[in-house]
N, C-alpha and C positions, 0 to 999 in steps of 0.2 A: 212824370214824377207823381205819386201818390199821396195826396190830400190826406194828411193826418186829421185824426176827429180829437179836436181838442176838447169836447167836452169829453169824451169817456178820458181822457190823457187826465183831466181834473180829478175825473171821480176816484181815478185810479190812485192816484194821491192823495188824494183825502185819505181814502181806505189804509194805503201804508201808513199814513200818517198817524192815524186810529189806534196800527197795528201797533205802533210804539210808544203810545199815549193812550191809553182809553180811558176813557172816561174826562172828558173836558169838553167847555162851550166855543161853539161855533165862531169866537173871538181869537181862541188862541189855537184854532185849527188853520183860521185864515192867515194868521200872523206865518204858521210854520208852513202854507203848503204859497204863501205867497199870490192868493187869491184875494180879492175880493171879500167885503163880509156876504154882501147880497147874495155874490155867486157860490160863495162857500153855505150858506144856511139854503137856497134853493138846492142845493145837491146832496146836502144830509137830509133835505125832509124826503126829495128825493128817495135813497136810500134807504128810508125809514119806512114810509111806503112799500117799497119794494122787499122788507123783509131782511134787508142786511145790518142795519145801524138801529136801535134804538135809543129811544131821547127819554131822557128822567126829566120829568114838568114841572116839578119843584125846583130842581138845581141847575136847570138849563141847560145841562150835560150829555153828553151822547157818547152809547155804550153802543160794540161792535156783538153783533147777533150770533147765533151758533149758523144762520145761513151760511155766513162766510164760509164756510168750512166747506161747503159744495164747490166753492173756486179751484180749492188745493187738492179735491178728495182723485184727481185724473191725474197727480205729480204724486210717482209714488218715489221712491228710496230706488228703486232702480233706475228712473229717469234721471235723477241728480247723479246716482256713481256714472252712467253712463254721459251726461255733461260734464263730467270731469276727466273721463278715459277717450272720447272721441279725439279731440285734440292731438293726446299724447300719441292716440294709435295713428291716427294722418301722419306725425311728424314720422312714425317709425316705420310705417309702411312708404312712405317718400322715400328716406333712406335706402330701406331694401328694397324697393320696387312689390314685391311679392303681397297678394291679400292677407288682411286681418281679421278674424270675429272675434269679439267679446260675445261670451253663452253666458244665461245663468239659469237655475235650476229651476225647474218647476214639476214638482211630483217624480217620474219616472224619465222626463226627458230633458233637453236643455234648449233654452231658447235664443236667438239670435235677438243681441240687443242692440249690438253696434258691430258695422265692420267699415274696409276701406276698400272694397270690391271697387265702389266709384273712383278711385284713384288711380289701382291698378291697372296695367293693360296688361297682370299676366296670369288673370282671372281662370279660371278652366270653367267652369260656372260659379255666375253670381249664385249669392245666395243672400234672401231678402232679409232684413228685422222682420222679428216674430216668427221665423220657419220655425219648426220644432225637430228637435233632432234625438232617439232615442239616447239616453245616457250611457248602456250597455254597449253598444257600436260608433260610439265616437270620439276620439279622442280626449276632446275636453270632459264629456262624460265618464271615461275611466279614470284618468287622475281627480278629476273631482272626488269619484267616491274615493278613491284612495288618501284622501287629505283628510275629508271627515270623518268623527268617531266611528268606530268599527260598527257598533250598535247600527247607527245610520243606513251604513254600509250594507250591511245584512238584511234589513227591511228594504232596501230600496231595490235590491235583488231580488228578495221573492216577489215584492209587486209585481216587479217589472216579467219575473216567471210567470205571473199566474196572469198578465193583463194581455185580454181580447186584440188582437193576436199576440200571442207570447211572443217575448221576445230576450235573445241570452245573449250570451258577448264571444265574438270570437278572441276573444285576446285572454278573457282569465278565468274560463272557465266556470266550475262552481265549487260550494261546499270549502274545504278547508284549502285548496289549489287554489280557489278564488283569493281568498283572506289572504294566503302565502304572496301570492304576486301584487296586489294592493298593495301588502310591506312594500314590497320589491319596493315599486314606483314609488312608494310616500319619499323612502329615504332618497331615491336618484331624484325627487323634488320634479319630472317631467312625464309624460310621456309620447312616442312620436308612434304613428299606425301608419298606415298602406290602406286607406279606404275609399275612397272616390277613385275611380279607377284612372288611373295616371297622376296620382295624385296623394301626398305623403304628409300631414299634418303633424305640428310638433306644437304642442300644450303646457301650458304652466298654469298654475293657481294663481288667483289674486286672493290677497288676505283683506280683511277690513277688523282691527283688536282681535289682531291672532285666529279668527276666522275665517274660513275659505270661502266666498259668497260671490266668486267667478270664476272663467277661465279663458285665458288667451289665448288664442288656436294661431299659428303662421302655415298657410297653405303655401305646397308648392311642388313644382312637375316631378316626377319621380326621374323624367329622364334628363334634366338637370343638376340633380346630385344625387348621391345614396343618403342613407339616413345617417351613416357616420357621419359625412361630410354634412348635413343639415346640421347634429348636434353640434359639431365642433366651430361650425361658423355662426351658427346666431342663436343656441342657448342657453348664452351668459348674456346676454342684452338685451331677449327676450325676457328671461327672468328679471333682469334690474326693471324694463320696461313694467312689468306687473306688478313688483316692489316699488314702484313709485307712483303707481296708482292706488296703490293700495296704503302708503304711506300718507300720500294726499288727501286720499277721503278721509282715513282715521284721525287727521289733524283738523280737520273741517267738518268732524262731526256734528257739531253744534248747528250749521249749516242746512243738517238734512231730520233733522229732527232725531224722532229715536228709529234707528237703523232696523228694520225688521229682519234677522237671518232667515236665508231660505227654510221653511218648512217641508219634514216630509211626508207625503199623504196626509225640458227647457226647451225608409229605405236608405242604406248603408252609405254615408259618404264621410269624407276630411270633414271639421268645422273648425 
């Protein structure tokens, strides 16, 4: 069993406690974190010290420091949607058996933020958080762009043309045949590819206030279904699955502070 360090467990209370009250004396910090006075004023001077808390010497009072903010500055908005979508993706990848990533954008490619590979035994390969995957060649990367405004769309294509080593999309081409089939996909709300070789991904959007600021990828063997039969069996549950991730963080906005949308400037396989 592993020895908890109750003093940092203290300071860490105090700090919340700070967090909902700032500005008050070391009386009514002990009364709310249920410390001690002694041990409550040696862990703001503490504090104080060390650059997180300061103390106003006239009023006895102790104000929380701009340090603090080094704590949180490693918790971004993508950590919190992704503690909210793990969960839901374990429970739906249990159900189906079959892996799950959640991607989100970064520049020209998309990034693994969460998936259920650990779950699955019907992996073809894992594929780790943080791999980056081009957006032009993988599934969740084409419906992405086909969700965001066109504008979007169009700059993150020629990046993507013009970045060391270039790279285009087998699925939609370019120029105005690009923009055509992007419609395609917005309005059928999915898209599913044939990219990892034995291997068929089917993708929807997560929204966050009408937003697309993810994508849910469901892998799986090509030689256990076609693609018809993939859409008709799990991309109405899939999609709810996204719709309620996406539904949940928008209600719990408050939660993650102010939501940053992806800005633009995340070798070929499913994600």
């Amino acid at each position: 069993m592993v020895v908890k360090v109750r003093s940092l467990q203290r300071g860490l209370h105090l700090l919340q406690a700070l967090n909902m009250q700032n500005g008050v004396d070391s009386t009514t910090l002990a009364s709310m974190t249920n410390l001690s006075r002694g041990t409550t004023y040696r862990m703001l001077e503490t504090l104080v010290d060390e650059g997180f808390v300061r103390k106003d010497v006239e009023t006895g009072t102790y104000w929380l420091e701009a340090q603090t903010r080094t704590l949180s500055d490693g918790f971004s908005q993508e950590s919190w949607l992704v503690k909210i979508a793990q969960p839901k993706l374990d429970d739906y990848s249990r159900q189906v058996t079959w892996p799950l990533s959640l991607t989100m954008p970064s520049q020209t490619d998309m990034v693994v933020c969460a998936r259920t590979d650990h779950i699955s035994p019907l992996k073809f390969k894992s594929i780790p958080v943080g791999h980056r995957l081009k957006m032009l060649q993988f599934a969740a990367g084409i419906v992405y762009l086909a969700v965001i405004p066109i504008e979007q769309s169009r700059l993150l294509i020629d990046l993507a043309s013009r970045s060391k080593p270039a790279t285009d999309s087998p699925y939609i081409g370019f120029g105005d045949h690009a923009e055509k089939t992007l419609k395609t996909i917005k309005r059928q709300g999915y898209f599913l590819a044939e990219s990892m070789p034995k291997v068929c991904a089917l993708a929807v959007p997560v929204y966050f206030n009408e937003s697309a600021v993810a994508c849910i990828s469901l892998r799986i063997f090509e030689s256990a279904m076609n693609k018809a039969q993939m859409k008709l069996k799990y991309l109405d549950s899939l999609t709810a699955l996204a719709n309620e991730i996406g539904v949940t963080a928008t209600s719990n906005e408050d939660s993650a502070g102010e939501f940053t949308l992806p800005q633009v400037p995340c070798d070929a396989h499913a994600v």
